[in-house]
C-alpha positions as CSV (number, residue, x, y, z in Angstrom):
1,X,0.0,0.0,0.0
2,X,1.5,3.4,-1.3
3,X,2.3,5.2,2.4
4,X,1.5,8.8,1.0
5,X,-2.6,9.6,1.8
6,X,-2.0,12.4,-1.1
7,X,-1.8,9.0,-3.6
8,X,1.0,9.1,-6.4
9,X,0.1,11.6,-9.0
10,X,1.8,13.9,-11.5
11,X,2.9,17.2,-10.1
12,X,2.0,19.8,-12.6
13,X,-0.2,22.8,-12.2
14,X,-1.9,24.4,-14.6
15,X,-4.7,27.4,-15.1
16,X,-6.4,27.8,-17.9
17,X,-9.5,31.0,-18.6
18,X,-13.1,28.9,-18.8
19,X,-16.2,29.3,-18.6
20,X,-19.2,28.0,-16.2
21,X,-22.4,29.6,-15.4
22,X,-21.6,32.1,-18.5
23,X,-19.1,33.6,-16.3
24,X,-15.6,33.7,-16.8
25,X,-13.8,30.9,-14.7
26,X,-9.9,30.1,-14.0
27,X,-10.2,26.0,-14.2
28,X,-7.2,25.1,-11.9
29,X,-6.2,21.5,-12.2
30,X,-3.2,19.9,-9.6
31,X,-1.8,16.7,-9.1
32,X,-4.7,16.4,-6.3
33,X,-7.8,17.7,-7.4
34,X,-9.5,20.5,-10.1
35,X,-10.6,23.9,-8.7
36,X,-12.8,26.2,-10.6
37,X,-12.1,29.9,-9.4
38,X,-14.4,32.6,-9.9
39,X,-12.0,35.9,-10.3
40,X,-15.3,37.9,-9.5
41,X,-16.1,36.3,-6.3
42,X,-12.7,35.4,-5.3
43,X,-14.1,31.6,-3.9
44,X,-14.2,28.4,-5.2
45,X,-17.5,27.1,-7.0
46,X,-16.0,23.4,-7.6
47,X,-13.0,21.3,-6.2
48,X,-13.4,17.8,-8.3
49,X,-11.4,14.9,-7.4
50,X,-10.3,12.1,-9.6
51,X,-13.3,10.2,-9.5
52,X,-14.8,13.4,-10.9
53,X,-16.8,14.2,-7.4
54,X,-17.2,17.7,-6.7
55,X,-16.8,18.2,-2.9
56,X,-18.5,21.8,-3.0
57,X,-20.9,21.7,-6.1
58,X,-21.8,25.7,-6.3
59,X,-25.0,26.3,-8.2
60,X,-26.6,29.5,-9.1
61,X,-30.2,30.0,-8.8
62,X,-32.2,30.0,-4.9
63,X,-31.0,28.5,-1.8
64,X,-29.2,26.3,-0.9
65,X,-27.2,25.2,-3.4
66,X,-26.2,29.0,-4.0
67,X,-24.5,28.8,-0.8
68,X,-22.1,26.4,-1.7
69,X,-18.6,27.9,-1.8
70,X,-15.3,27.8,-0.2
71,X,-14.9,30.2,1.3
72,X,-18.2,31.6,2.9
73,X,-17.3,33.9,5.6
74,X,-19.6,35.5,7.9
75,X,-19.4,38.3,10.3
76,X,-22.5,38.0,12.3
77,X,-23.1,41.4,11.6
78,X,-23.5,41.4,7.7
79,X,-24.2,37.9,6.9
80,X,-22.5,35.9,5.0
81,X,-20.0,36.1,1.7
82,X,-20.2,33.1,-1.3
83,X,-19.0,32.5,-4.6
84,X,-21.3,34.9,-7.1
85,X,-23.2,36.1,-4.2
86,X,-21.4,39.0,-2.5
87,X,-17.7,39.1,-3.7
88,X,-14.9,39.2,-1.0
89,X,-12.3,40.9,-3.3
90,X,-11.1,44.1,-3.6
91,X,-14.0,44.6,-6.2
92,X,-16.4,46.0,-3.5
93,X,-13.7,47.1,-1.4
94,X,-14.5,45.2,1.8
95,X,-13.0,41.8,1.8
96,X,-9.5,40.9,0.7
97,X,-8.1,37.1,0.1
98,X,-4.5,35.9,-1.2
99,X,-5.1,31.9,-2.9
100,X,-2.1,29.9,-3.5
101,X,-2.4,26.4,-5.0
102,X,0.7,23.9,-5.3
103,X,0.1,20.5,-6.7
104,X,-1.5,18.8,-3.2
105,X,-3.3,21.8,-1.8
106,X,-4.4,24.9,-1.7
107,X,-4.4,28.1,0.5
108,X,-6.7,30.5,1.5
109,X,-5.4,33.6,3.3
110,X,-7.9,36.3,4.5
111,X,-5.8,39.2,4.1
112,X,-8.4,42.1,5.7
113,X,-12.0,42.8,6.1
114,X,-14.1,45.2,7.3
115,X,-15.3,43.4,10.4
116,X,-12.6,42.9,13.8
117,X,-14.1,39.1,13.7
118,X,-15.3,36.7,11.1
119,X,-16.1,32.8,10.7
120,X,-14.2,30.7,7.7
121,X,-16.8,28.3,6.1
122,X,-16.8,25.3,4.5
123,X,-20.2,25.0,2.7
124,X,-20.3,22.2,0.3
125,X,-20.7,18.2,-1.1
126,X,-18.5,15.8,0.9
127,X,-17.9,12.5,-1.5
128,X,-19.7,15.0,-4.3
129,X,-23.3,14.7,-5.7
130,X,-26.1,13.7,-5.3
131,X,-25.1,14.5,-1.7
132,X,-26.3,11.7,1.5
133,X,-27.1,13.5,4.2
134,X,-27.3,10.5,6.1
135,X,-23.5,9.5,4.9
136,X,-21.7,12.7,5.5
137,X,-19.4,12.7,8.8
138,X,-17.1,15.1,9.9
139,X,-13.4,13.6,11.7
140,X,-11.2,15.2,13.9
141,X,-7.6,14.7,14.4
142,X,-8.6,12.1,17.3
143,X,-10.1,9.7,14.8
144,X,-13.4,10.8,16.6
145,X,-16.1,10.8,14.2
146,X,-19.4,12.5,13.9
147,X,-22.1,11.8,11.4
148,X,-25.0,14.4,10.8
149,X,-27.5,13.1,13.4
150,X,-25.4,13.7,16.8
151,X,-26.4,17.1,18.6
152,X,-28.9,19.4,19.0
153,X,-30.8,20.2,15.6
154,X,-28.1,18.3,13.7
155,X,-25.6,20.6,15.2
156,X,-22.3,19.6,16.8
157,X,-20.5,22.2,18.5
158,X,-16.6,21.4,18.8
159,X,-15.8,22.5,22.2
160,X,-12.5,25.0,23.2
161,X,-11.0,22.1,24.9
162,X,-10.8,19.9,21.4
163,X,-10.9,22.3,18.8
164,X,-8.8,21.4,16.8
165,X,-6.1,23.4,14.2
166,X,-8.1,20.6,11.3
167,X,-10.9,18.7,10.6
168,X,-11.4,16.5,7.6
169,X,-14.6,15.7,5.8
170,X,-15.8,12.2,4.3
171,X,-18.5,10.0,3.7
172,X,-20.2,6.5,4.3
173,X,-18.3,4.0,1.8
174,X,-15.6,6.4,0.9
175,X,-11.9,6.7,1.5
176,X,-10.9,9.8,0.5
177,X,-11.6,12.9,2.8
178,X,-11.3,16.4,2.5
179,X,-9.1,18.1,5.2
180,X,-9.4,21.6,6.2
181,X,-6.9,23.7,8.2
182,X,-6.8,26.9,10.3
183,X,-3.1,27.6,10.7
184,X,-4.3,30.4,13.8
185,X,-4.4,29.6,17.4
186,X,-7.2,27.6,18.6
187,X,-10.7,29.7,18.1
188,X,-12.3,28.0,20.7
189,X,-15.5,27.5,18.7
190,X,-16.3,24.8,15.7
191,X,-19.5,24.5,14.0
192,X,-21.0,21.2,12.1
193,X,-23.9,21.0,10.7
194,X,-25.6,19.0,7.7
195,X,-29.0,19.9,5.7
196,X,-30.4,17.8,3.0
197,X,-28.3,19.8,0.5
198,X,-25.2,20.4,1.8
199,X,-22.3,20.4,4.8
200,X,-21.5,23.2,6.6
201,X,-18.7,23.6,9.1
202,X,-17.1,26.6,10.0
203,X,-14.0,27.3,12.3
204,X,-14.7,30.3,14.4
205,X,-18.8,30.2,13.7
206,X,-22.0,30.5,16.2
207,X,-22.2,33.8,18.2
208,X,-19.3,35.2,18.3
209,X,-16.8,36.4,15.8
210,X,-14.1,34.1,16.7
211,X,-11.2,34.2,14.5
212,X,-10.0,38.5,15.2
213,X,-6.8,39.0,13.2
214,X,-5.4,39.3,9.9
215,X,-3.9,38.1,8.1
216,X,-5.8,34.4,8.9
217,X,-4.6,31.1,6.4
218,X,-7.1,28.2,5.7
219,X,-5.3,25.1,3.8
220,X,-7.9,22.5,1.9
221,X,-6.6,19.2,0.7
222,X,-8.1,16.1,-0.5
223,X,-6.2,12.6,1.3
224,X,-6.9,10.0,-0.3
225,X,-7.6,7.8,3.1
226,X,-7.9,9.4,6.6
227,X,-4.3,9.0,8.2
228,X,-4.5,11.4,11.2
229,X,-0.1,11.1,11.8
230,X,0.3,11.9,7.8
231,X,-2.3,14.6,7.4
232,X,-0.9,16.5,10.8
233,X,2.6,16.2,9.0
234,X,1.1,17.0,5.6
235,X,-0.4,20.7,6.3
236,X,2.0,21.2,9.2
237,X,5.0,20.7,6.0
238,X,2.7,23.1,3.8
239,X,2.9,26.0,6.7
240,X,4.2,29.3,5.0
241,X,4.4,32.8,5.4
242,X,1.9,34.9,3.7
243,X,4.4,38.0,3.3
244,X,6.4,35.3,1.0
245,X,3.8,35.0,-1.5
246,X,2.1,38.6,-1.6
């Protein structure tokens, strides 16, 4: 069994203008996984895998599948920020984010805003469509695993004492997870919650604006098998400093 969770794949990287929506697109494609980029918005619409499962599936049109997005950041005091919706670029001159991608990840920094405290969300299609809500499950660093029926209203609230710096995403019958990384101290707050259409987690989210300073990095990769030791290794090697690449 190949030891490396990212699997053995070429290395390139490679961008290329598209279209989706009738919008232009940058259609990023990595050793790991495809990302389709809306310029506009500054979030992710799609990140495909090789199996061709889209573990965020943005569509436009009503709720909720226009909600879909990485990332989705809310503020608690102006809602909430998603692919196509309300852009979080410098076009309406109150969000800012840097994206890097290398060939077995990619990064999300939030370089300013116009809120002191915000939540980074994951809104999306673990395992791709059409999306199980019964399958879905969330997994932290501990192996512990949570599916979408534990808590409260189909909530699970990570607790200060365990949040952790990742989570990964997955589902029933599948190997491959999607991991997801705050490289900021602990936030003391995590959010989970499934609906029929999508996942949403979010590290900082419920009540208060947890996450408080800028500039704040997010890291998304898809493992091809959960492997707690090699994914803790894997975004802890991908650590870098923002000033370095902006």
């Amino acid at each position: 069994m190949n030891s490396n969770p990212l699997g053995t794949r070429p290395a390139e990287v490679t961008v290329e203008t598209s279209s989706l929506f009738g919008k232009p697109y940058w259609r990023i494609q990595t050793a790991t996984a495809e990302y389709w980029y809306d310029p506009a918005g500054g979030g992710l619409a799609s990140l495909i895998d090789h199996d061709g499962k889209d573990w965020i599936s943005f569509q436009e049109g009503p709720p909720p599948e226009c909600y879909r997005g990485i990332p989705n950041i809310q503020t608690f005091k102006k809602g909430k920020y998603a692919p196509d919706a309300i852009e979080i670029t410098a076009r309406n001159g109150e969000w800012a984010c840097h994206w890097h991608f290398e060939a077995d990840h990619a990064t999300c920094t939030v370089l300013s805003g116009t809120e002191p405290g915000f939540a980074f969300l994951y809104e999306g299609t673990p395992g791709g469509t059409p999306f199980e809500k019964s399958k879905a499950h969330i997994i932290l660093p501990s192996g512990k695993k949570t599916s979408f029926d534990n808590g409260p209203d189909n909530k699970t609230f990570v607790s200060a004492a365990e949040t952790p710096s990742w989570v990964a995403f997955g589902k029933d019958g599948m190997d491959r997870v999607l991991g997801y990384h705050f490289a900021g101290q602990p936030v003391g707050i995590a959010h989970y919650q499934v609906f029929d259409a999508l996942t949403v987690f979010g590290f900082g989210r419920e009540n208060e604006p947890a996450i408080q300073s800028y500039p704040a990095v997010f890291t998304i990769a898809l493992f091809e098998r959960f492997d707690a030791s090699a994914i803790t290794q894997s975004f802890k090697d991908w650590s870098w400093n923002i000033k370095e690449h902006v």
